[in-house]
C-alpha positions as CSV (number, residue, x, y, z in Angstrom):
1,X,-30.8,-5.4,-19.1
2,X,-34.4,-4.7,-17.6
3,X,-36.3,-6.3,-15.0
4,X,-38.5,-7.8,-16.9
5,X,-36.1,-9.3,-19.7
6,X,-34.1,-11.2,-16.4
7,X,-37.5,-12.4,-15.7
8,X,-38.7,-13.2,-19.0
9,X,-35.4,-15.4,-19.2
10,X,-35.5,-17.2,-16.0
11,X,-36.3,-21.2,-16.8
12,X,-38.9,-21.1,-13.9
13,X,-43.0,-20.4,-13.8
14,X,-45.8,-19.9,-11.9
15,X,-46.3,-22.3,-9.5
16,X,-41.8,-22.4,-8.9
17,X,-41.3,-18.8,-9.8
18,X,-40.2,-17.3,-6.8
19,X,-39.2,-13.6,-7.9
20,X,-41.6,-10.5,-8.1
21,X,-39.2,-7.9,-8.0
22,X,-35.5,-7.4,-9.0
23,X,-34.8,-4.2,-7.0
24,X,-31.2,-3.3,-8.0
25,X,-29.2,-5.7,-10.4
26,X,-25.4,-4.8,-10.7
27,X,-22.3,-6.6,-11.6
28,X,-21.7,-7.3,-7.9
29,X,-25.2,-8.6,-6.7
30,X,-28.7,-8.5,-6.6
31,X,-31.5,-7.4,-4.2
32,X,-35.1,-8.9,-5.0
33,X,-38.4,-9.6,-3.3
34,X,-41.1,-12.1,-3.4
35,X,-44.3,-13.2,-1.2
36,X,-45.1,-16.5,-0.2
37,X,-49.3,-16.7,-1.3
38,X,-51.2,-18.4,1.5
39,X,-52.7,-20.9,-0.7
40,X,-49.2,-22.1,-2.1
41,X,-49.5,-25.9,-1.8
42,X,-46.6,-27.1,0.4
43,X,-48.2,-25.1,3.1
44,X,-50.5,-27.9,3.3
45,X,-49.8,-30.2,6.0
46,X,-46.0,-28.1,6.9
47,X,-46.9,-28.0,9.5
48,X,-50.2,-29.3,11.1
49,X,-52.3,-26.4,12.2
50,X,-49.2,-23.9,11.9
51,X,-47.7,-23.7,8.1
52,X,-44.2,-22.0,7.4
53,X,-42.4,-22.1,4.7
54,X,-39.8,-25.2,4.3
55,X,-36.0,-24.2,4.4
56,X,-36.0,-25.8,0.7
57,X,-38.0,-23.2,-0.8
58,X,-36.1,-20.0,0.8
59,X,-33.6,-21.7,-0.6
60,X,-34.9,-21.8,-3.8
61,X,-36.1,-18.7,-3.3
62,X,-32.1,-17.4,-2.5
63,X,-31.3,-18.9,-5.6
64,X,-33.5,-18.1,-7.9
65,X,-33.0,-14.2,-7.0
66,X,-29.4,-14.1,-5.6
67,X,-27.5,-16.8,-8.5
68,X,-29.7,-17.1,-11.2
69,X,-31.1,-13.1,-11.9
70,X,-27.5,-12.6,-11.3
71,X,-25.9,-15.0,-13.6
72,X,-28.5,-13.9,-16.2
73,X,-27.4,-10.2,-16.0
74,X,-23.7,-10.9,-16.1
75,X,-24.2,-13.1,-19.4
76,X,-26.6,-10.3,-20.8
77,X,-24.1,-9.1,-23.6
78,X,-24.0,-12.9,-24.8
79,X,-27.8,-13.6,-24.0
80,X,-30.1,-13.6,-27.4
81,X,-33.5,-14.9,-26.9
82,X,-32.7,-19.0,-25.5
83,X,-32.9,-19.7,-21.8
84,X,-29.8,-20.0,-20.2
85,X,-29.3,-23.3,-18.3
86,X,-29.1,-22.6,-14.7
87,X,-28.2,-24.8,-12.0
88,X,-27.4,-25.1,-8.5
89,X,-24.4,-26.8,-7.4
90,X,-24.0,-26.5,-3.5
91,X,-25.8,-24.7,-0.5
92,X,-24.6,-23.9,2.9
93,X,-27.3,-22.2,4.5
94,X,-28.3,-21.3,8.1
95,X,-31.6,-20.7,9.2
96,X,-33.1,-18.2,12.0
97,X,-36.5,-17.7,12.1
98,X,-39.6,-18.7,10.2
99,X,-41.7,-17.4,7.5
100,X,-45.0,-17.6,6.9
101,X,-47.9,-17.7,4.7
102,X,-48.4,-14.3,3.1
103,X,-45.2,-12.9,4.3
104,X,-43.0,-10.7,2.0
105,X,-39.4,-11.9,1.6
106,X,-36.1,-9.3,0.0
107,X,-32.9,-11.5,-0.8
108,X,-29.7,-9.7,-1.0
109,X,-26.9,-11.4,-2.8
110,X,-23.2,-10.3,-3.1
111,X,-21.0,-12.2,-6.2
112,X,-18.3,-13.9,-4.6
113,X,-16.8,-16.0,-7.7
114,X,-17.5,-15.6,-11.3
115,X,-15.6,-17.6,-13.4
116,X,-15.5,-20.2,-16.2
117,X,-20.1,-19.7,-16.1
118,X,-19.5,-20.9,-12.3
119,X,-21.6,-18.6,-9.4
120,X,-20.7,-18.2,-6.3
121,X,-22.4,-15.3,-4.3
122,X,-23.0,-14.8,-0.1
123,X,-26.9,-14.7,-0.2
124,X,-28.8,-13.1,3.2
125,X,-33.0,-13.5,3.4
126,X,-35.0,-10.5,5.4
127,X,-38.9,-10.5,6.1
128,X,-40.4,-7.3,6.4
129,X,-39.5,-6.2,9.5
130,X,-35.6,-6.2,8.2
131,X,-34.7,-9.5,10.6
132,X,-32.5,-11.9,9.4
133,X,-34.3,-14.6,8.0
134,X,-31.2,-16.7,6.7
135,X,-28.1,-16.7,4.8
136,X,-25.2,-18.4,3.3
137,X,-23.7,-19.5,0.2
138,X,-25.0,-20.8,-2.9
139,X,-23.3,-21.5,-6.1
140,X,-24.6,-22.4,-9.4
141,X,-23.5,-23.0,-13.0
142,X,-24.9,-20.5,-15.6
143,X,-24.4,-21.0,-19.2
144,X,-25.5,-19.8,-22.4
């Protein structure tokens, strides 16, 4: 399974798609980037005069790339042409330094549990210059 087709099947869009790339995809994780645009809109007024990006959206960001590109390429010999339903089902995260507006993001995400359509994979966030953004653990449900 291509880039693209994970992608293509991901229940998300433009302006809550938060994946541009899918570097390597492999039955044991996933590494991915994506850039926060300046002009996203919860940049407005987070916070005043000095925007970063809110600990909800890396995480969405973690999950999107690190559970549900994942769980989509280890159902890909089941996967015809429906979405699969994707969900997230618990987070422990811990957070280190900021990003901000315009900044380019890679996740890497290891597979922990896979069982029974359940998700559970050790996610870690890097900016650019390779320092540790965040990481944790975030499982998900992933079903056909």
């Amino acid at each position: 399974m291509k880039q693209k087709d994970i992608l293509s099947l991901l229940p998300y869009e433009e302006p809550f798609l938060f994946v541009d790339t899918l570097d390597e995809v492999s039955d044991e994780g996933v590494r991915g980037t994506y850039r926060y645009a300046e002009d996203l809109d919860f940049y407005k007024g987070h916070f005043k005069d000095m925007p970063v990006t809110p600990g909800v959206i890396l995480t969405e960001t973690m999950a999107q790339i690190g559970v549900g590109s994942l769980g989509i390429f280890l159902l890909r010999d089941r996967i015809e042409q429906d979405f699969p339903k994707i969900a997230m089902t618990s987070t422990a995260m811990d957070f280190f330094i900021p990003v901000y507006p315009g900044e380019k993001v890679e996740v890497v995400s290891k597979k922990e549990v896979w069982r029974f359509g359940k998700l559970r994979c050790s996610v870690q966030m890097f900016n650019a210059k390779k320092e540790l953004v965040c990481r944790g653990k975030i499982s998900g449900m992933v079903q056909i």
